[in-house]
PDB file of N, CA, C and O in Angstrom, chain B, residues numbered from 101:
ATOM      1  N   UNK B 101     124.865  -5.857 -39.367  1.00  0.00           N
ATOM      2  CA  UNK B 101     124.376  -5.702 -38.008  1.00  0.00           C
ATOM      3  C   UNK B 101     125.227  -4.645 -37.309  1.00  0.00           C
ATOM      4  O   UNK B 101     126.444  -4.515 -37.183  1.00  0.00           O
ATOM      5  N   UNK B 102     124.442  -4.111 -37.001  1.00  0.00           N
ATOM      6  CA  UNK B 102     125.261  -2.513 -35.915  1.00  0.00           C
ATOM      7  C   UNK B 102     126.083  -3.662 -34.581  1.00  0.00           C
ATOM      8  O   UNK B 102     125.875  -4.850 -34.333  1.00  0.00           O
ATOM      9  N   UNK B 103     126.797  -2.913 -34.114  1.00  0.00           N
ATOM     10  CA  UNK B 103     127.504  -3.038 -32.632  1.00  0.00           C
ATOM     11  C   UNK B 103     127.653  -2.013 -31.479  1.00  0.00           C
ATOM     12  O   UNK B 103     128.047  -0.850 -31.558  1.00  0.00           O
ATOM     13  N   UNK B 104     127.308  -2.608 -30.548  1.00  0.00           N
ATOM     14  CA  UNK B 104     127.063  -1.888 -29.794  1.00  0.00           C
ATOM     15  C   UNK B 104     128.644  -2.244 -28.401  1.00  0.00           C
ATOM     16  O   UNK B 104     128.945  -3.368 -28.002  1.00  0.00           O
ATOM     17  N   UNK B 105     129.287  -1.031 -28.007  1.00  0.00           N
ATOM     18  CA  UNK B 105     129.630  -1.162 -26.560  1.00  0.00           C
ATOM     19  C   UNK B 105     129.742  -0.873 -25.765  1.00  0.00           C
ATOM     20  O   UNK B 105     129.980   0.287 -25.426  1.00  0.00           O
ATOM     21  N   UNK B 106     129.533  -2.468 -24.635  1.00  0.00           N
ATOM     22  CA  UNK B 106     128.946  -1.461 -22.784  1.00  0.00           C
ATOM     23  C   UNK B 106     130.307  -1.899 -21.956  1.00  0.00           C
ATOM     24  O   UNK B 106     130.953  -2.891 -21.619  1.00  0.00           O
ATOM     25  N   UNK B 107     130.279  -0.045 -21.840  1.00  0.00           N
ATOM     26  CA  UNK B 107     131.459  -0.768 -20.510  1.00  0.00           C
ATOM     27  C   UNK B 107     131.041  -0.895 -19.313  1.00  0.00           C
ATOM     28  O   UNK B 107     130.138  -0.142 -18.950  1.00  0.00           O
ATOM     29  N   UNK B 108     131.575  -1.861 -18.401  1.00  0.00           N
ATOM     30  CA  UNK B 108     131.038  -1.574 -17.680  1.00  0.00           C
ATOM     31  C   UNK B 108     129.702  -2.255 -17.099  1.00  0.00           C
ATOM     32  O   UNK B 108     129.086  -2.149 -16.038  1.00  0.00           O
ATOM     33  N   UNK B 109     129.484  -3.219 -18.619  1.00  0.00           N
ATOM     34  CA  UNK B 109     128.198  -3.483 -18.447  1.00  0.00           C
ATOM     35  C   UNK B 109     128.061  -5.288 -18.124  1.00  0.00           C
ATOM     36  O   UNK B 109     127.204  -6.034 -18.595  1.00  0.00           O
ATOM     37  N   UNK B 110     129.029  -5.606 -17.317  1.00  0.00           N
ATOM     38  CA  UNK B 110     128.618  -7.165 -16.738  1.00  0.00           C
ATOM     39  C   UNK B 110     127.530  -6.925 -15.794  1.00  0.00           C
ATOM     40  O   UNK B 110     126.745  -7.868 -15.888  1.00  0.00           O
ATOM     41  N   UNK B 111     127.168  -6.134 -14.986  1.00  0.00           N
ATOM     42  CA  UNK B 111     126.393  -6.373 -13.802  1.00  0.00           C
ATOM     43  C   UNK B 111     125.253  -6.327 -14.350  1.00  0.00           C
ATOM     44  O   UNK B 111     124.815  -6.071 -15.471  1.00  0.00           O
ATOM     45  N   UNK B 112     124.624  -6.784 -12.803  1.00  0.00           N
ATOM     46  CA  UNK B 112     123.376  -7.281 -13.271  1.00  0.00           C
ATOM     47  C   UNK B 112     121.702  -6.339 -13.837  1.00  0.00           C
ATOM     48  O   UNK B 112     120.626  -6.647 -14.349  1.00  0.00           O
ATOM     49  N   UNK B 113     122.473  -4.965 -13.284  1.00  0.00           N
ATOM     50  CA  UNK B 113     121.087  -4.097 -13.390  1.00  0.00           C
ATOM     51  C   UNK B 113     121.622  -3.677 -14.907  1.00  0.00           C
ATOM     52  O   UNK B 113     120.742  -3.289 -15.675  1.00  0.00           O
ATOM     53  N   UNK B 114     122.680  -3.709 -15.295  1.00  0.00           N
ATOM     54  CA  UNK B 114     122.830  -3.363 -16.750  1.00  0.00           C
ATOM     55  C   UNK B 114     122.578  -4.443 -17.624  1.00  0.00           C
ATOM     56  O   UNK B 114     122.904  -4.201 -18.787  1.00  0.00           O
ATOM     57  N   UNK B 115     122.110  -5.531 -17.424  1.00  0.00           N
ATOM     58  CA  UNK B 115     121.772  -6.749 -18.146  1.00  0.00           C
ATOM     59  C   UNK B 115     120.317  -5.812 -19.108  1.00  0.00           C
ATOM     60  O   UNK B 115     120.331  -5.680 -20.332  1.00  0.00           O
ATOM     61  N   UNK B 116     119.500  -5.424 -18.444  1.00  0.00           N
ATOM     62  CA  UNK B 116     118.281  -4.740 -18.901  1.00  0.00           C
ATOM     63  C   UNK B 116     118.388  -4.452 -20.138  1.00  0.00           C
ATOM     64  O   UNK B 116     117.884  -5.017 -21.109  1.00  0.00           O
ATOM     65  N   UNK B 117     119.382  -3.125 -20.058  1.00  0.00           N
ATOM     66  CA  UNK B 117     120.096  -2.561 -21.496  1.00  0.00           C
ATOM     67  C   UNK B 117     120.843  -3.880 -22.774  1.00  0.00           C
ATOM     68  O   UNK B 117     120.660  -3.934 -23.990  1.00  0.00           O
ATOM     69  N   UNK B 118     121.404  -4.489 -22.174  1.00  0.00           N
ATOM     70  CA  UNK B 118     122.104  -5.313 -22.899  1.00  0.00           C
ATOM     71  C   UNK B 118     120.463  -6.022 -23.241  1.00  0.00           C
ATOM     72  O   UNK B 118     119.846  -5.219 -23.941  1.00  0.00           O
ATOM     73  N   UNK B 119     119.822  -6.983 -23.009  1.00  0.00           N
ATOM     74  CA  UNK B 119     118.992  -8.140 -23.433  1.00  0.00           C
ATOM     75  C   UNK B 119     118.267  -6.938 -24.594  1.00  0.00           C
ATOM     76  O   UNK B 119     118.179  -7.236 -25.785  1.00  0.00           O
ATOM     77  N   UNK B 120     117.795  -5.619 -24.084  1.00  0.00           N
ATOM     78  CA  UNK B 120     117.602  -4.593 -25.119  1.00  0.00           C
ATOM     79  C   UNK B 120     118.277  -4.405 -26.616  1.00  0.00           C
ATOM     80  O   UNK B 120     117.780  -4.426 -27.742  1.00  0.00           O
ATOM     81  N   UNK B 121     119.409  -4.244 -26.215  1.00  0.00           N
ATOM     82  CA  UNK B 121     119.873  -4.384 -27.366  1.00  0.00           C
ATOM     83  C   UNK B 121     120.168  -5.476 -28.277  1.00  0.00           C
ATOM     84  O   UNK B 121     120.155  -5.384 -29.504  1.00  0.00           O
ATOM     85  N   UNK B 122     120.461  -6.621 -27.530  1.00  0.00           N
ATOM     86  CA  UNK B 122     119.949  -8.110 -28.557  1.00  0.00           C
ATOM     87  C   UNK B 122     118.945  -8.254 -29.045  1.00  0.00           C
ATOM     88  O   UNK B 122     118.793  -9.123 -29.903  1.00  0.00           O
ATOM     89  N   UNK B 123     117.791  -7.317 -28.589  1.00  0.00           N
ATOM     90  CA  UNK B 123     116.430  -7.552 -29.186  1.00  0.00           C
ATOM     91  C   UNK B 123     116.439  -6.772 -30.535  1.00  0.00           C
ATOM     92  O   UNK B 123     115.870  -7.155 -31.558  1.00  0.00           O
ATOM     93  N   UNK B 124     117.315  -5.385 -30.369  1.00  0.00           N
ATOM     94  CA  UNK B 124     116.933  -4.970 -31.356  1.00  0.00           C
ATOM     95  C   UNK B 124     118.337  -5.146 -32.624  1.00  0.00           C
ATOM     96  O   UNK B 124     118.908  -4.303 -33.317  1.00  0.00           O
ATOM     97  N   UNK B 125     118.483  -6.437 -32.509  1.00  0.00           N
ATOM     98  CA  UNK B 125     119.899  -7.213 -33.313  1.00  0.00           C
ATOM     99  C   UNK B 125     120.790  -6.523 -33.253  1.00  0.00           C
ATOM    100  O   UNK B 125     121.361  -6.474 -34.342  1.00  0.00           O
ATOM    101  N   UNK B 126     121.420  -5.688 -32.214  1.00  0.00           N
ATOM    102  CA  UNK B 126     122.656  -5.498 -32.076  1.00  0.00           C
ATOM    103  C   UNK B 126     123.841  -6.583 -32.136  1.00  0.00           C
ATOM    104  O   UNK B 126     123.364  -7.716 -32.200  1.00  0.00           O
ATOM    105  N   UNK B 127     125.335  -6.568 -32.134  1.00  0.00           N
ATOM    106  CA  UNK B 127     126.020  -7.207 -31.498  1.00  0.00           C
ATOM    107  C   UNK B 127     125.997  -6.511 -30.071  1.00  0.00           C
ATOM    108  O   UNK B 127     125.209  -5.587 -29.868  1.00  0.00           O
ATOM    109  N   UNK B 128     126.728  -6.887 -29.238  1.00  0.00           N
ATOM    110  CA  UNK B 128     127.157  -6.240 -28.316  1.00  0.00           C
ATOM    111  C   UNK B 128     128.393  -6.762 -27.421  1.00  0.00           C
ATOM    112  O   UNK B 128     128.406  -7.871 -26.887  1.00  0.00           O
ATOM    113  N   UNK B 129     129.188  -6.034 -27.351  1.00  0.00           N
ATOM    114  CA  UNK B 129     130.643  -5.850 -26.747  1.00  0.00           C
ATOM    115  C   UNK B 129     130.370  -5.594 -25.519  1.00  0.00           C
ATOM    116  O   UNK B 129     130.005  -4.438 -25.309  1.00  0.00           O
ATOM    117  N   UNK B 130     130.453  -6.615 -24.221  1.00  0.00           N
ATOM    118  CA  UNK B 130     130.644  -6.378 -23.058  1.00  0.00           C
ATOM    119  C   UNK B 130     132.130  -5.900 -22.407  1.00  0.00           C
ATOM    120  O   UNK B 130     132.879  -6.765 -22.863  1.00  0.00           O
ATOM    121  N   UNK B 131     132.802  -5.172 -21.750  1.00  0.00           N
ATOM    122  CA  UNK B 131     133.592  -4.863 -21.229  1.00  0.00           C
ATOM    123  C   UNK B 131     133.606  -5.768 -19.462  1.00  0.00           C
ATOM    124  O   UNK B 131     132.753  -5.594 -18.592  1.00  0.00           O
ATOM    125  N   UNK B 132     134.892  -6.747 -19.356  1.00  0.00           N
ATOM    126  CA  UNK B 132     134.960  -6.620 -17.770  1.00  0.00           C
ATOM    127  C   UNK B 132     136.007  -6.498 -17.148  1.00  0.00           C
ATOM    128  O   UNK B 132     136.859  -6.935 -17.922  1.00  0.00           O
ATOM    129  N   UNK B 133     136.463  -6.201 -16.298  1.00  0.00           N
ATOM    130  CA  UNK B 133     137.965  -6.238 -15.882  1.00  0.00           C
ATOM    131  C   UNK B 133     138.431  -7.387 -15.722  1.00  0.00           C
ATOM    132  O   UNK B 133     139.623  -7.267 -16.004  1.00  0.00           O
ATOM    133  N   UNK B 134     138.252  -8.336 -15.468  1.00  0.00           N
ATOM    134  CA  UNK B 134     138.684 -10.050 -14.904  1.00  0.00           C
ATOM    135  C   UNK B 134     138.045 -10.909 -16.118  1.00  0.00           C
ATOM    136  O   UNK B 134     136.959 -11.407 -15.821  1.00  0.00           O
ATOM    137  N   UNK B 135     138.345 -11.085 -16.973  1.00  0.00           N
ATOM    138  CA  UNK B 135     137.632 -12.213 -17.614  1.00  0.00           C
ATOM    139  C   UNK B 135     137.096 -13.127 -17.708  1.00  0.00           C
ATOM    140  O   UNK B 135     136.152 -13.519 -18.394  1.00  0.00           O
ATOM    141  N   UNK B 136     138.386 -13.963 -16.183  1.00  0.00           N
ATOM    142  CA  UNK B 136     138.029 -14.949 -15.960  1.00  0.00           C
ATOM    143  C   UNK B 136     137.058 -14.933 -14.561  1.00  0.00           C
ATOM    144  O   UNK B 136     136.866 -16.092 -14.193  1.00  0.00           O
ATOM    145  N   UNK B 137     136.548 -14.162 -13.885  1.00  0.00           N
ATOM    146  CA  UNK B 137     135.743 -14.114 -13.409  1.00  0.00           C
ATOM    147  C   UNK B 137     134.248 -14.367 -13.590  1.00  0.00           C
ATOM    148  O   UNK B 137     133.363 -13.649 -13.125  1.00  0.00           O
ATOM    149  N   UNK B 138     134.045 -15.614 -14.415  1.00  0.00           N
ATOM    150  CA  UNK B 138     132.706 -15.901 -15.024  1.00  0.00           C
ATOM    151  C   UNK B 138     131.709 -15.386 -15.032  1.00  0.00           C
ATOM    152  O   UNK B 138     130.908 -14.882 -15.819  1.00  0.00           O
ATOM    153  N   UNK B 139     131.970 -15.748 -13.097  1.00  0.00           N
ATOM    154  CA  UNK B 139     130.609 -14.922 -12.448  1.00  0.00           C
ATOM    155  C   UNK B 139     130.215 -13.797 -12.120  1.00  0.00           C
ATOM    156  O   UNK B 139     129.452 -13.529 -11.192  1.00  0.00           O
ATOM    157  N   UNK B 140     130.796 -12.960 -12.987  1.00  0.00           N
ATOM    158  CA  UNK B 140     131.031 -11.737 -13.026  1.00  0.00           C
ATOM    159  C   UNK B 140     129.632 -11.284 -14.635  1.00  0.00           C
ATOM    160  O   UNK B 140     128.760 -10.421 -14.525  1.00  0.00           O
ATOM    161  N   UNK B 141     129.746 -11.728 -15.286  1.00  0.00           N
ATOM    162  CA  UNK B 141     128.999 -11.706 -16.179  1.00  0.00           C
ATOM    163  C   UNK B 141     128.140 -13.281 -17.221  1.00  0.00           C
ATOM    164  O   UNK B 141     127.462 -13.323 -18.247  1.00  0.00           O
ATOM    165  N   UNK B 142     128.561 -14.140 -16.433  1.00  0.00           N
ATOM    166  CA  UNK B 142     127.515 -15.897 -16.639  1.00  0.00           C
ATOM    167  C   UNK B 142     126.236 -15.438 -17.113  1.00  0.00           C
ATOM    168  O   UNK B 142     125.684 -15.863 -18.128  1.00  0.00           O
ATOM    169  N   UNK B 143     125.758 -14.500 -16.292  1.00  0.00           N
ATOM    170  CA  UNK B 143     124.543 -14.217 -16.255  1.00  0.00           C
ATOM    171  C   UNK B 143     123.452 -13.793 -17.541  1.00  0.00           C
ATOM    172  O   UNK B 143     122.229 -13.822 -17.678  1.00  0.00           O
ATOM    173  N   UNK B 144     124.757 -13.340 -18.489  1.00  0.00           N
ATOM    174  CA  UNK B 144     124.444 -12.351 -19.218  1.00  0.00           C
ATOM    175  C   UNK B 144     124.348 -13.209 -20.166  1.00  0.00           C
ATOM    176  O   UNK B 144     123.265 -13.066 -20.733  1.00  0.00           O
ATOM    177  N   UNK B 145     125.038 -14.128 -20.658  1.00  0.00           N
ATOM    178  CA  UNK B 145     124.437 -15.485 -21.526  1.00  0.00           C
ATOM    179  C   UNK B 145     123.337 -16.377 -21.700  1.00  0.00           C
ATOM    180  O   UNK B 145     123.192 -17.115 -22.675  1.00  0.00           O
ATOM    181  N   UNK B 146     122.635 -16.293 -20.811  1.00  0.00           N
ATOM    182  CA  UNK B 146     121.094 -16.662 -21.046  1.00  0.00           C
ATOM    183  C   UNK B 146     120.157 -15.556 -21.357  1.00  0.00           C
ATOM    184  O   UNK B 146     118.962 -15.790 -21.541  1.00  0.00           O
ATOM    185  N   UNK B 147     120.592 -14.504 -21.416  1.00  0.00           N
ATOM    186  CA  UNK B 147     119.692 -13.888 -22.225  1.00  0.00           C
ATOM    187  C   UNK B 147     119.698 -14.371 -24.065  1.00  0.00           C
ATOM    188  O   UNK B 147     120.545 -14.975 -24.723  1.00  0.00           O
ATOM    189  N   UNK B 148     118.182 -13.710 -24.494  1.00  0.00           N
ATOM    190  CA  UNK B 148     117.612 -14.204 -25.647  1.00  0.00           C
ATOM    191  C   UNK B 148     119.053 -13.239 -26.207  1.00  0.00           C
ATOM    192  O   UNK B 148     119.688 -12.336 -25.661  1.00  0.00           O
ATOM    193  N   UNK B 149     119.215 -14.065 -27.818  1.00  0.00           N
ATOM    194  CA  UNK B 149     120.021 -13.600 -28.747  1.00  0.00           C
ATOM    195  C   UNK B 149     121.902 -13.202 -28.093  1.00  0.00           C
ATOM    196  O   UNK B 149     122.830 -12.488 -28.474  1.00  0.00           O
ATOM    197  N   UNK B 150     121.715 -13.910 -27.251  1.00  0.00           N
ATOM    198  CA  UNK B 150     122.966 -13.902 -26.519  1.00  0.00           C
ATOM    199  C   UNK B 150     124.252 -14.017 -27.526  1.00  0.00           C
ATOM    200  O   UNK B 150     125.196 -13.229 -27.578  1.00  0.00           O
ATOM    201  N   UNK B 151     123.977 -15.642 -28.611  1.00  0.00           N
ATOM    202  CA  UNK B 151     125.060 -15.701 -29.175  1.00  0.00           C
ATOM    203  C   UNK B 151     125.522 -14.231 -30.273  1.00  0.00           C
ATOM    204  O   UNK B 151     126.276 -14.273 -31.245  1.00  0.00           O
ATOM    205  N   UNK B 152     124.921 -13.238 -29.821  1.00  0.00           N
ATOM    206  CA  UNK B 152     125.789 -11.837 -30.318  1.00  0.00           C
ATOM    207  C   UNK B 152     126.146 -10.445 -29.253  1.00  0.00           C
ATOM    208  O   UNK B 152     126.149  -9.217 -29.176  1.00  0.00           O
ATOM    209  N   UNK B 153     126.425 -11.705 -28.548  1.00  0.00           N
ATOM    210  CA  UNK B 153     127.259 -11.423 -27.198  1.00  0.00           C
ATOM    211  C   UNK B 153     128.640 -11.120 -27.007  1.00  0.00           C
ATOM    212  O   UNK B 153     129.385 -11.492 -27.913  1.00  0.00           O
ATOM    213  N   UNK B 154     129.014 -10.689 -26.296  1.00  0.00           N
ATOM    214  CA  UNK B 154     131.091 -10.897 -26.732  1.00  0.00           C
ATOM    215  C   UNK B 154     131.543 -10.269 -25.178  1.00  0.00           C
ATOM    216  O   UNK B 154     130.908  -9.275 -24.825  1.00  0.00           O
ATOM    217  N   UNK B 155     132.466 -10.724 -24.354  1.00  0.00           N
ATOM    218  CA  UNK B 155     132.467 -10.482 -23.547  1.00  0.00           C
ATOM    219  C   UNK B 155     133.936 -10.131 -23.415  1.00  0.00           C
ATOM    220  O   UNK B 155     134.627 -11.070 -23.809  1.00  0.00           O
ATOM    221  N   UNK B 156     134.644  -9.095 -22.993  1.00  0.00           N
ATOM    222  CA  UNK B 156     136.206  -8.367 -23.574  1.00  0.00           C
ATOM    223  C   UNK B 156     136.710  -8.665 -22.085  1.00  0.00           C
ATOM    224  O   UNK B 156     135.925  -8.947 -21.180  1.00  0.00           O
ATOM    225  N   UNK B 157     138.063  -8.576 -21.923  1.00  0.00           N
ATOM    226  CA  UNK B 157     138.320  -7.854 -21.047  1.00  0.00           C
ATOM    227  C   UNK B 157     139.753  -6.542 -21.425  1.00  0.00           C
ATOM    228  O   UNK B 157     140.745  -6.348 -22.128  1.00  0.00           O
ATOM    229  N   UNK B 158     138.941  -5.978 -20.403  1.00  0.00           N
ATOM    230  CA  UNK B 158     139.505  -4.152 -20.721  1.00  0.00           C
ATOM    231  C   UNK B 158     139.856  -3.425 -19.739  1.00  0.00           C
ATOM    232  O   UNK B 158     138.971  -2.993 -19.001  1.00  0.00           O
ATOM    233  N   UNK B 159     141.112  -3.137 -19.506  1.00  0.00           N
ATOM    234  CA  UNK B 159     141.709  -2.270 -18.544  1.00  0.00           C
ATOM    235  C   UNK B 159     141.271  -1.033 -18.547  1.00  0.00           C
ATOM    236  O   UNK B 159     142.005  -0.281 -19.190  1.00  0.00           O
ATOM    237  N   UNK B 160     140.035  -0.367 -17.907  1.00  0.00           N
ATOM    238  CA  UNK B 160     139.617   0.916 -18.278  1.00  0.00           C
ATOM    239  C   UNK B 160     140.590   2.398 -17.539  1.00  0.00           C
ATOM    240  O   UNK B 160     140.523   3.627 -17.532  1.00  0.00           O
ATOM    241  N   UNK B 161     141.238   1.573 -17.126  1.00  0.00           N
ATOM    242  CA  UNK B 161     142.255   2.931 -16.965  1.00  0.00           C
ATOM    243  C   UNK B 161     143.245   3.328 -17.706  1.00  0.00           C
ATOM    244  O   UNK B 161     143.885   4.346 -17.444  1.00  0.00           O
ATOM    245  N   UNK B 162     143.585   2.229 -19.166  1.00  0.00           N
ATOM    246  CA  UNK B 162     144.354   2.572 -20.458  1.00  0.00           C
ATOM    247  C   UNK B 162     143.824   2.760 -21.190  1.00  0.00           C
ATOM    248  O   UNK B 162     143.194   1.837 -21.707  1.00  0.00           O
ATOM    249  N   UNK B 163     143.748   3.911 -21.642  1.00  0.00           N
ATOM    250  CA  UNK B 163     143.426   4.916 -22.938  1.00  0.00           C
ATOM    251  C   UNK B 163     143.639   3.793 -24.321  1.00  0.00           C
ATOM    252  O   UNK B 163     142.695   3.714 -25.107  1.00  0.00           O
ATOM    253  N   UNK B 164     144.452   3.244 -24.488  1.00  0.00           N
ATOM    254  CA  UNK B 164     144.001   2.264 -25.368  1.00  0.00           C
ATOM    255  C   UNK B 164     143.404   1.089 -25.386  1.00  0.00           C
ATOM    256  O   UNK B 164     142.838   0.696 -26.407  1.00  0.00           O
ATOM    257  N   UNK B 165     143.436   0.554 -24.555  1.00  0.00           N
ATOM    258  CA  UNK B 165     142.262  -0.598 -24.385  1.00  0.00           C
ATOM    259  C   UNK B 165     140.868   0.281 -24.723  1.00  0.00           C
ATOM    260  O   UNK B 165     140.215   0.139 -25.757  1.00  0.00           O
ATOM    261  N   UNK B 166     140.590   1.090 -23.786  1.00  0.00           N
ATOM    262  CA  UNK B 166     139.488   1.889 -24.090  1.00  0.00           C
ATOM    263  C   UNK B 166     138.823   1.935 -26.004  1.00  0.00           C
ATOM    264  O   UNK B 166     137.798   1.720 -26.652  1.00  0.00           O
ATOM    265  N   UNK B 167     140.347   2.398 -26.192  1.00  0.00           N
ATOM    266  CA  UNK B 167     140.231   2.850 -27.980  1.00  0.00           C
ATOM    267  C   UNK B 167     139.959   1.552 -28.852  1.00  0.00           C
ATOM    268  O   UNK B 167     139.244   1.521 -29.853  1.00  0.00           O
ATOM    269  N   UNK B 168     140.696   0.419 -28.263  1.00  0.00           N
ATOM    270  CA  UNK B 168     140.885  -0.676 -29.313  1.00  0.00           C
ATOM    271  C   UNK B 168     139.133  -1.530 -28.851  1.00  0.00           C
ATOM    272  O   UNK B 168     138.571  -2.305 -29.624  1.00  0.00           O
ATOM    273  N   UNK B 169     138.624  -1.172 -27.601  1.00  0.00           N
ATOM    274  CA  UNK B 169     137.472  -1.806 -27.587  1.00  0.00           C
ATOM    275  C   UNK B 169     136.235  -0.865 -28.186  1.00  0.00           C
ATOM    276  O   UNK B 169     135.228  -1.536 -28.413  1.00  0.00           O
ATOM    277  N   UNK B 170     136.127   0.309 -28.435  1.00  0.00           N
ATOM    278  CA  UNK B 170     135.184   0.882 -28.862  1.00  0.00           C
ATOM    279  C   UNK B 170     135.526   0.987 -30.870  1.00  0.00           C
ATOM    280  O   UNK B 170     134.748   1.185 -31.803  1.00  0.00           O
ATOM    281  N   UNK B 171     136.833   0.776 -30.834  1.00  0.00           N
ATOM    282  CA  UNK B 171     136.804   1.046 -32.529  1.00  0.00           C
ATOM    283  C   UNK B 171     136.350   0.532 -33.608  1.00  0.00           C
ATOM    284  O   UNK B 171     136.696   0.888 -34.734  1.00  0.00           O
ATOM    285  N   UNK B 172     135.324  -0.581 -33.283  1.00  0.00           N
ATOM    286  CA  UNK B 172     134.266  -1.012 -34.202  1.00  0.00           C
ATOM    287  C   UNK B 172     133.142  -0.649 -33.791  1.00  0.00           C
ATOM    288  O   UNK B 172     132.404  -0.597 -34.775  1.00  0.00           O
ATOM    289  N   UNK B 173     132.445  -0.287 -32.616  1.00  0.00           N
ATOM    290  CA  UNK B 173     131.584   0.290 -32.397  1.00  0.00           C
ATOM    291  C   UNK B 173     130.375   1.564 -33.066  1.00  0.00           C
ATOM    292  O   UNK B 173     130.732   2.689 -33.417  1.00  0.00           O
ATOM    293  N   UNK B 174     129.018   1.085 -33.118  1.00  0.00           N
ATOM    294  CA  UNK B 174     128.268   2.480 -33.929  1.00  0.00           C
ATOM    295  C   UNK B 174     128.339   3.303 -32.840  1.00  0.00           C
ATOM    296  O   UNK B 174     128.685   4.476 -32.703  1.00  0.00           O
ATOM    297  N   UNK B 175     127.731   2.006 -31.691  1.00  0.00           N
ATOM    298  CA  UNK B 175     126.815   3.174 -30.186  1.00  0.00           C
ATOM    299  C   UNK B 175     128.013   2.205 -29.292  1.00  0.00           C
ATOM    300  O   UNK B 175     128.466   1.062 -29.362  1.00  0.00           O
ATOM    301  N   UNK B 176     128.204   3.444 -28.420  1.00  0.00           N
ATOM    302  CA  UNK B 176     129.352   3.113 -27.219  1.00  0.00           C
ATOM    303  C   UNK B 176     128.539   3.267 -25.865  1.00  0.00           C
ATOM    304  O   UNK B 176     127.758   4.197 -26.062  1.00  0.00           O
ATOM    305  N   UNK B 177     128.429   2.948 -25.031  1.00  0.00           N
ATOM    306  CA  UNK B 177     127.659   3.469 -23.615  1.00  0.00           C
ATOM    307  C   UNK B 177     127.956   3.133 -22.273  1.00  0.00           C
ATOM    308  O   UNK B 177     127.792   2.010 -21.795  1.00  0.00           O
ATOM    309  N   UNK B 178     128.400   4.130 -21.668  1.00  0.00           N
ATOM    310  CA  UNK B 178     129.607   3.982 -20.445  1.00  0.00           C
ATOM    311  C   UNK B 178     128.322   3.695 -19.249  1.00  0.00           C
ATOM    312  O   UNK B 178     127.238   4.257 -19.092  1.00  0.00           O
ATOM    313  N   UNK B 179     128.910   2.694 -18.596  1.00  0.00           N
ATOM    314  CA  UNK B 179     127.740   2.451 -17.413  1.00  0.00           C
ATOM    315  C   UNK B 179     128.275   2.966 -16.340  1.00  0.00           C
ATOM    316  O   UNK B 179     127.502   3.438 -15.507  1.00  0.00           O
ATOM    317  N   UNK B 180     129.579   3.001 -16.113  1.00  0.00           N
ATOM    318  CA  UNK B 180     130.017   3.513 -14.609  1.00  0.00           C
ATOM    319  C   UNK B 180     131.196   4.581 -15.259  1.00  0.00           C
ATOM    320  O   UNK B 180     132.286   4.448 -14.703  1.00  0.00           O
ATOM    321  N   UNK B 181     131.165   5.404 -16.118  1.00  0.00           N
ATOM    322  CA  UNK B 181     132.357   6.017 -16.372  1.00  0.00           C
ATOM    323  C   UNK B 181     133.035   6.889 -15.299  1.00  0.00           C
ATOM    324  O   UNK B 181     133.415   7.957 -15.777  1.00  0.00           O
ATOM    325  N   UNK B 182     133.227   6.782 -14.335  1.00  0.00           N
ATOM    326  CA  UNK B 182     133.527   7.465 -13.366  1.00  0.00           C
ATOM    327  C   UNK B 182     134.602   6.209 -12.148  1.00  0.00           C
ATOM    328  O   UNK B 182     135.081   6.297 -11.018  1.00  0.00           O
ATOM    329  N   UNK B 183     134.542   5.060 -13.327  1.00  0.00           N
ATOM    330  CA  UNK B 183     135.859   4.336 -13.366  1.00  0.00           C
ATOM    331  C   UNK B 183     136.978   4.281 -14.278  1.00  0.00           C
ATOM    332  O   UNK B 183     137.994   3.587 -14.264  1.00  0.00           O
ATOM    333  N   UNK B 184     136.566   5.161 -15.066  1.00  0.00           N
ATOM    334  CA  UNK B 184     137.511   5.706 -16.278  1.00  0.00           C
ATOM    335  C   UNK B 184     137.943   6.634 -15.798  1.00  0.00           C
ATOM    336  O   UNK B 184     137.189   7.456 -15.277  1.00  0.00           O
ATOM    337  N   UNK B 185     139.406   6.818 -15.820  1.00  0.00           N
ATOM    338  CA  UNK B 185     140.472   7.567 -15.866  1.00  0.00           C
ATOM    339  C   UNK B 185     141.880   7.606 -16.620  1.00  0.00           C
ATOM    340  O   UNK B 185     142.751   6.800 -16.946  1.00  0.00           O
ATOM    341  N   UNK B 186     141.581   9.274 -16.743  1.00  0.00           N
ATOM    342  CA  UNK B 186     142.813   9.410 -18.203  1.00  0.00           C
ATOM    343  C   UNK B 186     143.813  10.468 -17.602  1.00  0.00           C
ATOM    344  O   UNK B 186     144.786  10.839 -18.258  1.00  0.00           O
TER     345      UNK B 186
END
């Protein structure tokens, strides 16, 4: 199974993309800053095929977090990259 990761991608208008890509049997690697902020991404678990879900948390302003969350990745896809800074 390919993997896919979204940074960026707890919210809710990026759910779209994500339930997308469970459809088409991705895994997929969510990125959030707070982990424990549930409700930050809860949402994203009732979507279909969820259990190939994964939900990280990732300091996107360290260049390696960045690296260590995309390095299994086929397809990477930045939703707000313009919270990335290097």
């Amino acid at each position: 199974m390919k993997k896919a990761g979204v940074i960026g991608g707890s919210g809710f208008i990026e759910s779209d993309l994500i339930s997308i890509l469970l459809l088409e049997n991705f895994d997929v690697k969510v990125s959030t800053i707070n982990i424990s902020m549930k409700e930050n991404y809860e949402h994203l678990m009732d979507l279909d095929h969820s259990e190939n879900l994964y939900v990280c948390e990732v300091d996107s302003e360290q260049k390696s977090a960045l690296h260590n969350f995309i390095k299994d990745c086929d397809l990477v896809i930045f939703m707000n990259p313009s919270d990335i800074k290097f």
